[in-house]
N, C-alpha and C positions, 0 to 999 in steps of 0.2 A: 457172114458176120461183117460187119459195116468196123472204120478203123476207130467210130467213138465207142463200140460196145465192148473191144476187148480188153482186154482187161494190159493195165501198162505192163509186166511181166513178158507177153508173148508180143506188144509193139519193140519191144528192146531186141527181143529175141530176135528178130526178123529183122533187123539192122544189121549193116554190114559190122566188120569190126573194129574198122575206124572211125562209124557212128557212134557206137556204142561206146569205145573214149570220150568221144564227145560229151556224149550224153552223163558219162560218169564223169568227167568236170564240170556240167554246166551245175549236177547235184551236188557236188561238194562245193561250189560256191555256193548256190543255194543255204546249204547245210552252215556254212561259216557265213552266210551275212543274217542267218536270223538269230544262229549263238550273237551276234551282237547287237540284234536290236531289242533282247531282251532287259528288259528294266535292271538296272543296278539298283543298291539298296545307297540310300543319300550317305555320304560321309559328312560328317561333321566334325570330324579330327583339329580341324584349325579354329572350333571355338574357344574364344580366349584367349589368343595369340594377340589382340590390337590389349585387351586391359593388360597382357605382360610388356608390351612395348611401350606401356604407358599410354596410348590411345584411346580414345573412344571412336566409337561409328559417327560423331557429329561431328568429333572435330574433322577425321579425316573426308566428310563430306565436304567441309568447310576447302578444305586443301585440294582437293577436286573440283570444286566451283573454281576458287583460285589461277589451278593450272588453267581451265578450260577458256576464261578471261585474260591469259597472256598472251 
């Protein structure tokens, strides 16, 4: 049996047992960087915070051309 045909199970297997740590952190990073590449759902919680501060989206566009021309 050639080492692409068998099956990942008995390639771990056959790993000494300092590989095979290995191999069991490289999967739990694996494991935690795809829990974060999955999509979050959009927040929108801060809509309405510029009309409570008295603001609109124009003016503070206005105040950001402003700074960016200082």
């Amino acid at each position: 049996m050639t080492m692409t045909t068998k099956p990942l199970e008995e390639l771990i297997h056959d790993l000494s047992p300092q590989l095979r740590k290995e191999v069991r952190t490289f999967v739990e990073f694996l494991l935690s960087k795809d829990r974060q590449s999955k999509p979050h759902r959009l927040r929108q919680d801060w809509a309405g915070t510029l009309h409570a501060e008295g603001q609109t989206g124009v003016a503070l566009q206005h105040l950001a051309s402003e700074w960016r021309t200082e």
